[in-house]
N, CA, C and O atoms as a GROMACS GRO file, in nm:
protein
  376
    1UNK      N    1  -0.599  11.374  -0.612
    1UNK     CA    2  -0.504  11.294  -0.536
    1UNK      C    3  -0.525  11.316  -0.387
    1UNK      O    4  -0.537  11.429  -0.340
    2UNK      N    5  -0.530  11.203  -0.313
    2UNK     CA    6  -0.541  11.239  -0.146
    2UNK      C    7  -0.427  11.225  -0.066
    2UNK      O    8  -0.342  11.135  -0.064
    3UNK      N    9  -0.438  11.330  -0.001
    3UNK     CA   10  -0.277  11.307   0.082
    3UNK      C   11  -0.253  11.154   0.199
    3UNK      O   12  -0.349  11.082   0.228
    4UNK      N   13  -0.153  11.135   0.236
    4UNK     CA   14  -0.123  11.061   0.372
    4UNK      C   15  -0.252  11.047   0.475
    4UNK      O   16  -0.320  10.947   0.501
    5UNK      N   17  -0.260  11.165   0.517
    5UNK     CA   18  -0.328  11.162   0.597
    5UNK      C   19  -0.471  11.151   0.539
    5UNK      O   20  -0.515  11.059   0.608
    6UNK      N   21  -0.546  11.178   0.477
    6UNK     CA   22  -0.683  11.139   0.431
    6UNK      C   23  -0.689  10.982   0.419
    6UNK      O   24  -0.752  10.899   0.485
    7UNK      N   25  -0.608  10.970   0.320
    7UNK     CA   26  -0.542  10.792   0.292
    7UNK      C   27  -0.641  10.705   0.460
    7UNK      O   28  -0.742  10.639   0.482
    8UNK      N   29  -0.504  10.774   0.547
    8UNK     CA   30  -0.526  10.708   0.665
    8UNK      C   31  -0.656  10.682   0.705
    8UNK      O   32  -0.708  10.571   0.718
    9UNK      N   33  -0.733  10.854   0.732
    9UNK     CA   34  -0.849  10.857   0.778
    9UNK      C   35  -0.977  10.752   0.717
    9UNK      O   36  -1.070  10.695   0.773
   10UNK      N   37  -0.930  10.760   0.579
   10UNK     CA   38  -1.021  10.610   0.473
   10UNK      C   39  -1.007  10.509   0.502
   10UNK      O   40  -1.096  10.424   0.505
   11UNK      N   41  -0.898  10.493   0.530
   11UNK     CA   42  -0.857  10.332   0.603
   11UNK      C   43  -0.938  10.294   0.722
   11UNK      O   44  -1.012  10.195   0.731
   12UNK      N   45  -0.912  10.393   0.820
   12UNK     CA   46  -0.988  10.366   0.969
   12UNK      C   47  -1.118  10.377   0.935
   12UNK      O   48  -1.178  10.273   0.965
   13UNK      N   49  -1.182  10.452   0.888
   13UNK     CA   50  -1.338  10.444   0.825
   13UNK      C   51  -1.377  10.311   0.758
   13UNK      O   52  -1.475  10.242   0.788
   14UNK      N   53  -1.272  10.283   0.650
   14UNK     CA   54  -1.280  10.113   0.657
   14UNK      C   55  -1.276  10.000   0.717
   14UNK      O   56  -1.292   9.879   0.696
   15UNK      N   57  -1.253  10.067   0.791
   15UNK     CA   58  -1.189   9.887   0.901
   15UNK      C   59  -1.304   9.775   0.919
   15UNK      O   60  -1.284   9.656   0.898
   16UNK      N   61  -1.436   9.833   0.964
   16UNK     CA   62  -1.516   9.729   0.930
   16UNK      C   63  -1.606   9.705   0.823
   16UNK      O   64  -1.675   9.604   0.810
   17UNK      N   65  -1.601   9.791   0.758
   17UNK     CA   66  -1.666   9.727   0.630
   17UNK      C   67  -1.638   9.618   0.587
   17UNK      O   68  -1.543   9.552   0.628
   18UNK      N   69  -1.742   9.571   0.470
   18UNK     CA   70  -1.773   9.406   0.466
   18UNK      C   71  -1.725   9.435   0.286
   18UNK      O   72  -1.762   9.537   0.227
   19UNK      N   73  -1.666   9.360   0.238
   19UNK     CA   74  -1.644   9.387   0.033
   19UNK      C   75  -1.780   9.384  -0.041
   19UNK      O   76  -1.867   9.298  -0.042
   20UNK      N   77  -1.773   9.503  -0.101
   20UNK     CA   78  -1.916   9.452  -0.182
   20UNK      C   79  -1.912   9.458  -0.328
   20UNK      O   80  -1.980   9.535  -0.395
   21UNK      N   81  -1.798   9.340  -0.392
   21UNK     CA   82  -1.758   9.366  -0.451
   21UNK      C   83  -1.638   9.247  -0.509
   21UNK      O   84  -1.518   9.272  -0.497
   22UNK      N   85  -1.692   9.103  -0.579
   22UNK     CA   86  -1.605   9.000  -0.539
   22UNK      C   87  -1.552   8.991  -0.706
   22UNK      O   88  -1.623   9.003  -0.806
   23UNK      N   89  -1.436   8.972  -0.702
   23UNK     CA   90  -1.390   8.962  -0.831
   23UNK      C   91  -1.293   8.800  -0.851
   23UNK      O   92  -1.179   8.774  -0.812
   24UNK      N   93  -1.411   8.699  -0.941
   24UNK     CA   94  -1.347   8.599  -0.923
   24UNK      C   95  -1.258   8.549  -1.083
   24UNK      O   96  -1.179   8.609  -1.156
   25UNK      N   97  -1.308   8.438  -1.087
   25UNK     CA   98  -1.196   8.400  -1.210
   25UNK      C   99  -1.178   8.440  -1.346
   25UNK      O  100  -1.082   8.415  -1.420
   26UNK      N  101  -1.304   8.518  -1.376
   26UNK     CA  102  -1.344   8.611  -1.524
   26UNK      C  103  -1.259   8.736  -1.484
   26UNK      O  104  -1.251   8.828  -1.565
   27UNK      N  105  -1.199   8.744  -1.369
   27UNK     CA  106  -1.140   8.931  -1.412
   27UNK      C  107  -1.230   9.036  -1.401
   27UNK      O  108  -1.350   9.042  -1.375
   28UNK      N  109  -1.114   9.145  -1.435
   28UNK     CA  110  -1.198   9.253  -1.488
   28UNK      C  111  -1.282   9.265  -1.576
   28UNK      O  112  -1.241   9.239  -1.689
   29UNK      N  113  -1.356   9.286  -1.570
   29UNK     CA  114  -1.495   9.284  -1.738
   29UNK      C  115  -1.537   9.369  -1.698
   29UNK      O  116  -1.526   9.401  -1.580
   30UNK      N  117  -1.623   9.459  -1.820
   30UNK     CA  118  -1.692   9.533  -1.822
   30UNK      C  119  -1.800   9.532  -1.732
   30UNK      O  120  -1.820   9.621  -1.650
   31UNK      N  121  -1.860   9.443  -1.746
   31UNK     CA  122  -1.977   9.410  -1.619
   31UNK      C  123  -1.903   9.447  -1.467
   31UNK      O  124  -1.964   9.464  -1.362
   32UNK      N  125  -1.816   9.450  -1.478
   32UNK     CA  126  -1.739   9.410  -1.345
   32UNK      C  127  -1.701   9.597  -1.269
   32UNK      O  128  -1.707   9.654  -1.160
   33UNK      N  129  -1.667   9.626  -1.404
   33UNK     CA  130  -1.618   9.786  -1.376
   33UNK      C  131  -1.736   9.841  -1.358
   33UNK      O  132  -1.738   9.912  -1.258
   34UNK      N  133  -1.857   9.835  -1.426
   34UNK     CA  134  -1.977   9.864  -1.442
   34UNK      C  135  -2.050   9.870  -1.285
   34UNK      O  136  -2.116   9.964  -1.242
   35UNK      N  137  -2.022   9.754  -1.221
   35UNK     CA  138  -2.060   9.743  -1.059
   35UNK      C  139  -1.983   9.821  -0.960
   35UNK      O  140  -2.024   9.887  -0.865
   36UNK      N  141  -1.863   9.799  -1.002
   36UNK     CA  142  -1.799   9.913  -0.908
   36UNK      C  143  -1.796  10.015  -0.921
   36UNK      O  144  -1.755  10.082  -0.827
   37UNK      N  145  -1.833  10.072  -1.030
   37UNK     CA  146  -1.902  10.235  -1.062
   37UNK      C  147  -1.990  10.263  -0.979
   37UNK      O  148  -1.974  10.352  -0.896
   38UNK      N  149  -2.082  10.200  -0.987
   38UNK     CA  150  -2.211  10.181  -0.919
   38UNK      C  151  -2.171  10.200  -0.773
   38UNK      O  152  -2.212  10.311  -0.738
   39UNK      N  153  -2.109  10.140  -0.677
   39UNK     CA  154  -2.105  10.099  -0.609
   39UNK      C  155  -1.962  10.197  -0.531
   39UNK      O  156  -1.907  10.176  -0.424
   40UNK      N  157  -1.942  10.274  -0.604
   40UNK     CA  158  -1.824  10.429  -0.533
   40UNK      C  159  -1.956  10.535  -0.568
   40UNK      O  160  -1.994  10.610  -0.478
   41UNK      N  161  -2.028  10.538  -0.712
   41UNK     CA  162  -2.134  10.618  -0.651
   41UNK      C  163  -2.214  10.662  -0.576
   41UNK      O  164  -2.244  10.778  -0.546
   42UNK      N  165  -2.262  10.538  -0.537
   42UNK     CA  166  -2.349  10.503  -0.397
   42UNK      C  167  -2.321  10.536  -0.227
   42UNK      O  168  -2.395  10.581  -0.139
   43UNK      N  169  -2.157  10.486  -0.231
   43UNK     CA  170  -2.050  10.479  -0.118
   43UNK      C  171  -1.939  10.539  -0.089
   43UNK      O  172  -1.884  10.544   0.021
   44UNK      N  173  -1.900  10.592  -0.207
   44UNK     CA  174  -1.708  10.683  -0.244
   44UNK      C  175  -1.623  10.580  -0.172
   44UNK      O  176  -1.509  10.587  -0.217
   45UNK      N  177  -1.634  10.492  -0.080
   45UNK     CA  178  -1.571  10.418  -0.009
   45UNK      C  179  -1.582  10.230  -0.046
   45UNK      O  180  -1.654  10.162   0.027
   46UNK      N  181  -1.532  10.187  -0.120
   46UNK     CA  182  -1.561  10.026  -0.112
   46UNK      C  183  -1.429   9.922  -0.083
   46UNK      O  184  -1.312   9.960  -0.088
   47UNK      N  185  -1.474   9.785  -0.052
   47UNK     CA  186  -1.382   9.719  -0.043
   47UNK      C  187  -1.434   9.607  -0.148
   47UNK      O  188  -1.555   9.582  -0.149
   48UNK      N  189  -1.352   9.544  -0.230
   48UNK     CA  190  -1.345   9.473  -0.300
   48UNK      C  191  -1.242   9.337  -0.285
   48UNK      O  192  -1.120   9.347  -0.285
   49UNK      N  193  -1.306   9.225  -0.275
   49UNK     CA  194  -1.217   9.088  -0.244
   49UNK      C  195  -1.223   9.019  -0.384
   49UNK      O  196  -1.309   8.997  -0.469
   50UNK      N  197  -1.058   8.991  -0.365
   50UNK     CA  198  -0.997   8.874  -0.513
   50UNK      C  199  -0.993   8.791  -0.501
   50UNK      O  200  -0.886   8.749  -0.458
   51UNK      N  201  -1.119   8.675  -0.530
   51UNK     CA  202  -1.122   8.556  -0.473
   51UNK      C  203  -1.025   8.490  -0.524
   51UNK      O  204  -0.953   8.533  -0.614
   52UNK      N  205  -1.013   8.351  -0.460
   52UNK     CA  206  -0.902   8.243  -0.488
   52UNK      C  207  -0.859   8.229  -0.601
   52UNK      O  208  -0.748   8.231  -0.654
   53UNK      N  209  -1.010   8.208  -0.646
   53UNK     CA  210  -1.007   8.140  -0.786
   53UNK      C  211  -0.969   8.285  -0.887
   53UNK      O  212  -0.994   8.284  -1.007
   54UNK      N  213  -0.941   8.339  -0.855
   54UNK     CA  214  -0.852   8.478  -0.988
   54UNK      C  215  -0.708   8.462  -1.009
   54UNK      O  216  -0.633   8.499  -0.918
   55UNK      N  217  -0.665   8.420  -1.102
   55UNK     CA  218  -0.495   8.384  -1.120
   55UNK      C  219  -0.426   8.497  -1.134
   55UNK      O  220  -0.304   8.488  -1.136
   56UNK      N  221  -0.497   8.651  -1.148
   56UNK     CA  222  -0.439   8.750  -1.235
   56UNK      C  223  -0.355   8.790  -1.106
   56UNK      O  224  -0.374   8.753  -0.990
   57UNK      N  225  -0.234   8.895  -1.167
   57UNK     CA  226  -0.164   9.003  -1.052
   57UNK      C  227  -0.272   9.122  -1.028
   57UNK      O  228  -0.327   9.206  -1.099
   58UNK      N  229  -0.273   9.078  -0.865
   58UNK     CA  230  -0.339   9.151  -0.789
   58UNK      C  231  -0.310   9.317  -0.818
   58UNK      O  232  -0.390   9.410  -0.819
   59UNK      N  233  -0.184   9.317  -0.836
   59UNK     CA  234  -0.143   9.439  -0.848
   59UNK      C  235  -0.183   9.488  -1.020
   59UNK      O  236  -0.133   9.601  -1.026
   60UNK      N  237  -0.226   9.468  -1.113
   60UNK     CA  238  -0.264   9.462  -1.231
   60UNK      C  239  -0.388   9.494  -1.262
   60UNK      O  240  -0.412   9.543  -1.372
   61UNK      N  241  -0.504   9.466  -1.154
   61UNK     CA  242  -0.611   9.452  -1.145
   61UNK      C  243  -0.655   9.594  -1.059
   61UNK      O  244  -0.742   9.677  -1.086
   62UNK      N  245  -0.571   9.589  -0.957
   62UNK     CA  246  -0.617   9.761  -0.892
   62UNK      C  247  -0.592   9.878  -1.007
   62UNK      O  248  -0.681   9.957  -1.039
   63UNK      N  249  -0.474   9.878  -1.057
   63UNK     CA  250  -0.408   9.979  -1.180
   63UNK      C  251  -0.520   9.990  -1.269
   63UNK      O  252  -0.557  10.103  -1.304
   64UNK      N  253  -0.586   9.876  -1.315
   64UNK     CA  254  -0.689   9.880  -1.434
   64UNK      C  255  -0.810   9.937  -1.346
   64UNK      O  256  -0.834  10.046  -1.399
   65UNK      N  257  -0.906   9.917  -1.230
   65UNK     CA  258  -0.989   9.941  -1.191
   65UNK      C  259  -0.957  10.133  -1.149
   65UNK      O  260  -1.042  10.222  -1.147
   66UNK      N  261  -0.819  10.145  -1.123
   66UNK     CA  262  -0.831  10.293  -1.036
   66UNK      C  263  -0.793  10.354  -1.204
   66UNK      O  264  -0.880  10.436  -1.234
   67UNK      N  265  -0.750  10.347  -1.251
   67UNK     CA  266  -0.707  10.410  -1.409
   67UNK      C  267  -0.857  10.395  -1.484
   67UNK      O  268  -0.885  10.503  -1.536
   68UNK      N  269  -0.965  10.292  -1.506
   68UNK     CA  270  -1.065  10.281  -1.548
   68UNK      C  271  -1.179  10.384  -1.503
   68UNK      O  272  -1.243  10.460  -1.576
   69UNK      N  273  -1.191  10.360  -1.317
   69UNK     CA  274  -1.273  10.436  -1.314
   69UNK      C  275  -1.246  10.582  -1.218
   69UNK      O  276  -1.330  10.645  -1.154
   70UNK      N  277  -1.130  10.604  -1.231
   70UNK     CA  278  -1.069  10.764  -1.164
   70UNK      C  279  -1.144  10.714  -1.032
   70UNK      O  280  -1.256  10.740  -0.985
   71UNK      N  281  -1.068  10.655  -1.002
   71UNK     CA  282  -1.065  10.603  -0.851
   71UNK      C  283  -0.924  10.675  -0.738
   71UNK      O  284  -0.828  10.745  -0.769
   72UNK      N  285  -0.953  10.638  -0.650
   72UNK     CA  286  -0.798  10.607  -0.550
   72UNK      C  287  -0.796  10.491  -0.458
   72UNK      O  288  -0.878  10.437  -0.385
   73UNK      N  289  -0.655  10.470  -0.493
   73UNK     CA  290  -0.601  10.366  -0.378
   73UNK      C  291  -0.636  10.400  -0.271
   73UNK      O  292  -0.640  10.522  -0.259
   74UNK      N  293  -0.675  10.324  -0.153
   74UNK     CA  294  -0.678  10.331   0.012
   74UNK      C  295  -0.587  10.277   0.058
   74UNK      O  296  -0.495  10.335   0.116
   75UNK      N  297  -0.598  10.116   0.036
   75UNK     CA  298  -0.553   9.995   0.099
   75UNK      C  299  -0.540   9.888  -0.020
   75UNK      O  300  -0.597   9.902  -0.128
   76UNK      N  301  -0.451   9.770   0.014
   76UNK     CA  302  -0.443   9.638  -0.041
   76UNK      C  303  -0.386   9.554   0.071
   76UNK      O  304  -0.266   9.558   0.098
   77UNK      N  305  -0.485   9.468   0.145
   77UNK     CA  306  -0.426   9.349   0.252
   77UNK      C  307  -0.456   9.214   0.238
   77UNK      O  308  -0.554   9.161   0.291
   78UNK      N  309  -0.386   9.164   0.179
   78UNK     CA  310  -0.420   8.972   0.151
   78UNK      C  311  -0.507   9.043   0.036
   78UNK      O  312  -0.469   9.149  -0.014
   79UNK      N  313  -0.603   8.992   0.005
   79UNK     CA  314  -0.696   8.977  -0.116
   79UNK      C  315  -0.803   9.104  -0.096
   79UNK      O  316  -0.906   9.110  -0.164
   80UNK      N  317  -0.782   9.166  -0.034
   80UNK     CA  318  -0.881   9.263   0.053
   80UNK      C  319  -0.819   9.389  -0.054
   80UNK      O  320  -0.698   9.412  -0.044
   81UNK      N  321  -0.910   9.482  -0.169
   81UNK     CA  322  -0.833   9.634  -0.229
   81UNK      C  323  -0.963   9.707  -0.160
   81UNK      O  324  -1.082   9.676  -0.161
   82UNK      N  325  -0.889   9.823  -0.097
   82UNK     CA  326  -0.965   9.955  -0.062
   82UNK      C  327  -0.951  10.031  -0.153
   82UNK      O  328  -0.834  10.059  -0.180
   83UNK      N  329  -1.040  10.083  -0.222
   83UNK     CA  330  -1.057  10.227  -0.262
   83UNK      C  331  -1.177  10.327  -0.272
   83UNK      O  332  -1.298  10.305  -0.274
   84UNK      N  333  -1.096  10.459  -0.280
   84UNK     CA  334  -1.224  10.579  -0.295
   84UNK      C  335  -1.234  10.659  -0.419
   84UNK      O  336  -1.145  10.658  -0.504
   85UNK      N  337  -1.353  10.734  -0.430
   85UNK     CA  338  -1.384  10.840  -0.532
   85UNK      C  339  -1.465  10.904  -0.484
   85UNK      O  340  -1.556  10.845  -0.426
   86UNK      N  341  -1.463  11.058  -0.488
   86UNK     CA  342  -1.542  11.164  -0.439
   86UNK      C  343  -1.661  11.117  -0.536
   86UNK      O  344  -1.654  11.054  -0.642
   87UNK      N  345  -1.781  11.170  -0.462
   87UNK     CA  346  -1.858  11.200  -0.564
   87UNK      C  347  -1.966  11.318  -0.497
   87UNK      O  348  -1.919  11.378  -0.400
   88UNK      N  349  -2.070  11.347  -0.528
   88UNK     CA  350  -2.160  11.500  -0.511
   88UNK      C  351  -2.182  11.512  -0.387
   88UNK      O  352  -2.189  11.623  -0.335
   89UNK      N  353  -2.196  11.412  -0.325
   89UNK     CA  354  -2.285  11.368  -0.207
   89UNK      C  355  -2.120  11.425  -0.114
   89UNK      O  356  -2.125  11.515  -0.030
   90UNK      N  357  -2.023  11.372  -0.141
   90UNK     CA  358  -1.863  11.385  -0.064
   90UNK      C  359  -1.866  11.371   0.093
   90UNK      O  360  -1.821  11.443   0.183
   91UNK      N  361  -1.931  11.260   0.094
   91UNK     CA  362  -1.916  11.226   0.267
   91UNK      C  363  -1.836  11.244   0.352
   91UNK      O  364  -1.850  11.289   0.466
   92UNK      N  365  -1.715  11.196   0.278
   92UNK     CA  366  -1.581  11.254   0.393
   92UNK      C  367  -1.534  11.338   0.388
   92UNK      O  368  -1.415  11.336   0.419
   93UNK      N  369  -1.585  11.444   0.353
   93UNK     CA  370  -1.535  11.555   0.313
   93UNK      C  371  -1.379  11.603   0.282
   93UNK      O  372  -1.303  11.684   0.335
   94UNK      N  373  -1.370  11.531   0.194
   94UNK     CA  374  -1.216  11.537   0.116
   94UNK      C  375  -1.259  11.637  -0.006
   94UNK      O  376  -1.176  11.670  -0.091
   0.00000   0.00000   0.00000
């Protein structure tokens, strides 16, 4: 679990990052969790955008992705979800 203040510090480390990571009208899928595994391994840090075309609750979709892959919340702004996961490499040193 990360405190307040780490939270924060992830956030500002985010600010310009670009999503790499688009989740459109299929949802969550396996394929889908499968990339963003990939892709906190690589980074511990990603942003992920819910395109238009996804009808699901936004809020439904972070719960399944951070519960799926032992993630953490950062952020959620408009369609924009931040989150992190340590991994070996532990860049930010959290």
């Amino acid at each position: 679990m990360i405190t307040g203040k780490q939270r924060a510090m992830l956030k500002a480390e985010s600010h310009d990052y670009k999503p790499v990571i688009n989740i459109g009208k299929f949802s969550v899928s396996d394929d889908l969790l499968k990339a963003i595994d990939e892709a906190l391994e690589a980074r511990e840090l990603i942003k992920i955008k819910v395109l238009n075309n996804n009808l699901d609750d936004q809020d439904e979709i972070i719960e399944t992705i951070l519960s799926e892959l032992n993630a953490e919340f950062v952020n959620h702004m408009g369609s924009i979800i931040t989150i992190y996961r340590k991994n070996d490499e532990n860049k930010f040193g959290l």
